[in-house]
N, C-alpha and C positions, 0 to 999 in steps of 0.2 A: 260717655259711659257713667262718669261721674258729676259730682255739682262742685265737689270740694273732697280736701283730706280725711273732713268731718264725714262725710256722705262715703267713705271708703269704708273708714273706722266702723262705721253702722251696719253698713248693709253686707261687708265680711263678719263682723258680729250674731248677725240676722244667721250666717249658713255655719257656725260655730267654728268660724278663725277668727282668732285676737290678734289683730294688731297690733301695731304701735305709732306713732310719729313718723319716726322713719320709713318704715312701711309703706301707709298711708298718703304719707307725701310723693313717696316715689311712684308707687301705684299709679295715684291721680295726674302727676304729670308727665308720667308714658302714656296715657288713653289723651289727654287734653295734647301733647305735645305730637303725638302718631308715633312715637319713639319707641321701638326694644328695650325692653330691662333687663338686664344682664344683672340676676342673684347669685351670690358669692358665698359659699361659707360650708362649715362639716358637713357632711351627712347626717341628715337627720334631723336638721333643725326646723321643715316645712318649706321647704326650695320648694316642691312640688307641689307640696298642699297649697300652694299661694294660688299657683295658674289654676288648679281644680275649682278655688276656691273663688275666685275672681270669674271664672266662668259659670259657678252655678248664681251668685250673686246677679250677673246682669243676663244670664239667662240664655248663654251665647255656647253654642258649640264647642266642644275641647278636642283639639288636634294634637296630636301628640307625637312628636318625632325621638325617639329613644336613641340617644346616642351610643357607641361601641367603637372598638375599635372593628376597619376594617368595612364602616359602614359608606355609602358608596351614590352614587348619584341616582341609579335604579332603583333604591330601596330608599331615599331619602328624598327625591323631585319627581322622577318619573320613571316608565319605561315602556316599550314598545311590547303588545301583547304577538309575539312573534310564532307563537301556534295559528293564530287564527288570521296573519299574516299569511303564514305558507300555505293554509288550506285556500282562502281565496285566489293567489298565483294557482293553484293548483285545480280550482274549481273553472276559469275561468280566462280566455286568451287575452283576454282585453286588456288595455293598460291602464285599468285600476288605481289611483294614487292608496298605496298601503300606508302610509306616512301622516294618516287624517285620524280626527279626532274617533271615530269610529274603533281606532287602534288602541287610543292609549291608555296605558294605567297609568292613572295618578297615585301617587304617594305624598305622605302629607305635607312635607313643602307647598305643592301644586296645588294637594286638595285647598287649603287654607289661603291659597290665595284668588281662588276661582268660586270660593263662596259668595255667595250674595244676602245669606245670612251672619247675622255677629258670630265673628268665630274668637278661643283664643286659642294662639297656636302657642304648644309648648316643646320646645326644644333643649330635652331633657338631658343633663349630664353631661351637657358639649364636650368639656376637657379630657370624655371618655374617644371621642371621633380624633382622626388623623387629619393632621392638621390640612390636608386637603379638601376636606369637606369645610372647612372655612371660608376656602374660596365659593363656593355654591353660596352660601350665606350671605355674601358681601351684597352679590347685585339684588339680591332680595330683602337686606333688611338696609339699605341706602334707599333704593328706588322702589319696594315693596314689587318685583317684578322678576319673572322669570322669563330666558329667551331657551327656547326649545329650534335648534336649527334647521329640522324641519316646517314647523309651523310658525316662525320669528318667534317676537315678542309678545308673553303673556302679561299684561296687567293687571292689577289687585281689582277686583270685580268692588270688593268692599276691604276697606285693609282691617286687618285681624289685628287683635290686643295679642303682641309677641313678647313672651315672656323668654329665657334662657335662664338654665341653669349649671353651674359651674363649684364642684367640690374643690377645685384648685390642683387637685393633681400636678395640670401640666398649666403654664402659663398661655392665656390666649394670646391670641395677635394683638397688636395695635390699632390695625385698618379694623377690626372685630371690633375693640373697643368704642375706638369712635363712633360707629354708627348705633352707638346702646347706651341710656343712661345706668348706673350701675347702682346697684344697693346689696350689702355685707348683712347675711344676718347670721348670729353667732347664738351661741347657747342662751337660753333665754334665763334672767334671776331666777330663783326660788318661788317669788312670789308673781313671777306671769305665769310659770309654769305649772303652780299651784291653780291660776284661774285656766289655763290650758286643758289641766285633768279635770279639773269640774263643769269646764264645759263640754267637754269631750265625755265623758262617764258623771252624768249627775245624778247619779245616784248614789255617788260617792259622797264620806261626812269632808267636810269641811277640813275639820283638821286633820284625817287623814291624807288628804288630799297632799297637805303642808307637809307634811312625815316624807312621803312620797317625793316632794321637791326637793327636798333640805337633804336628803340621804341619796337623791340622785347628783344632785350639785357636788357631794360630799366626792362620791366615786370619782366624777369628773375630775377634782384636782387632784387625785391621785393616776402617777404614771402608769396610762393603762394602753392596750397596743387600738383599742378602741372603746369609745368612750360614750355610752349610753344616751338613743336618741332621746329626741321627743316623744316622738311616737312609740316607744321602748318604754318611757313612763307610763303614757296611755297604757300600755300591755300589762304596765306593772298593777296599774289599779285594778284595770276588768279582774285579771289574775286574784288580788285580793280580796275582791268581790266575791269572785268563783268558788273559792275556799272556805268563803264565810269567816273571815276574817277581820278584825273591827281593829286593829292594833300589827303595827307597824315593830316586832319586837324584834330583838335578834336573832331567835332562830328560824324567824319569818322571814326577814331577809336571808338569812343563809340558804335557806330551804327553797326560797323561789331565784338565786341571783342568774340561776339560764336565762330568766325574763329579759334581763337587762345588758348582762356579759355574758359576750358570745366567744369567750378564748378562755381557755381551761387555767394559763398564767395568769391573766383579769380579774377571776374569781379565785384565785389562792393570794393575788396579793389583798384584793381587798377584806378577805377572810384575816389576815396578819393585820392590814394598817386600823380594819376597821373593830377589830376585838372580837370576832363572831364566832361563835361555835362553826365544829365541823359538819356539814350537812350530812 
């Protein structure tokens, strides 16, 4: 998929995600080594945008498994189309195997491992699944392979770039871990986040852009019940765009801070810590 770290850096650059080192390294050797990456870190900080990103980059199909609680092996590997199971018994004396591929619905587990074009599969917000559906994941991200007990063992037709993603809520397994190299990405400085908004909205000035980072960093160290994403920045700029707005002043931020703080506490403390007029 890749040539090198350097070759990550570029061509996520090319579809407008900035990387980093960190990133880039670990990127290039989950695709060079066949290994899941298992991303760590807040909400918000581009857990998701990475696998998007990595898949429009090399041009590869994006699979997407949405984790929940409650979420379950039929809605995550597979499941038997059991309508049109009983219409055939019911069509027809013979003994029919209902149990063949003719039946099944794939879900994206399956789908992503039965493609035979570049796929990447993203296995979105694990820590939100019960810890059951961990085990579904083992035999698939050790042996890239699914055993469906009607039809045995499925193997990876082409194996997918497997990304995971993990807010930390709950702690994963151990057997989970192992079979994932792992990379933490946490709020980005001021000044990635600064090249973040101007790549993501360039049409934004320069040093707004900077106002924009240094004033969202700012909320972040204060104790807030959540703490303004990346892409929450993004919004902030379009927003200031929207407005026609060329300055970053106080009663700007006070006036837009729903953009950013989505808790009515969130926006009164930072109105106090940050000296802002009342909106």
């Amino acid at each position: 998929m890749f040539d090198s770290p350097a070759d990550v850096t570029a061509r996520l650059a090319a579809v407008d995600y900035l990387s980093d080192d960190a990133i880039s390294t670990s990127v290039f050797l989950a695709a060079a080594l066949g290994k899941p990456l298992l991303v760590e870190g807040p909400a918000g900080v581009g857990k998701t945008q990475l696998a998007k990103a990595v898949a429009q980059a090399t041009r590869s199909e994006l699979v997407r498994l949405q984790c929940y609680e409650g979420l379950d092996e039929a809605r995550a590997l597979y499941e038997w189309n059991y309508k049109k199971q009983l219409l055939r018994i019911q069509a027809t004396s013979a003994d029919d195997d209902i149990f063949s591929e003719e039946f099944l619905l794939e879900r994206p587990l399956l789908k992503a491992i039965r493609s035979a074009d570049p796929t990447v599969l993203l296995i979105d917000e694990t820590d939100k699944a019960d810890v059951e559906v961990e085990g579904l994941l083992l035999e698939l991200l050790s042996d890239f392979q699914v055993t469906i007990p009607e039809l045995g063992t499925i193997a990876a037709t082409r194996r997918p770039f497997v990304l995971l993603t993990s807010n930390a809520t709950r702690e994963l397994s151990e057997a989970l871990k192992r079979r994932c190299l792992y990379l933490h990405i946490g709020y980005p400085t001021p000044e990635r986040e600064r090249d973040i908004v101007l790549a993501q909205v360039p049409t934004i000035r320069a040093d707004l852009a900077e106002q924009l980072a240094r004033t969202v960093a700012t909320m972040r160290a204060l104790e807030l019940k959540k703490a303004p994403s990346v892409a929450e920045t993004v919004d902030w700029a379009n927003t200031l765009l929207a407005l026609g707005r060329d300055e970053l002043d106080e009663a700007t931020v006070a006036g837009t801070l729903g953009v950013v703080l989505k808790h009515a506490s969130d926006q009164a403390r930072a109105v106090k810590e940050l000296g802002l007029p009342d909106a």
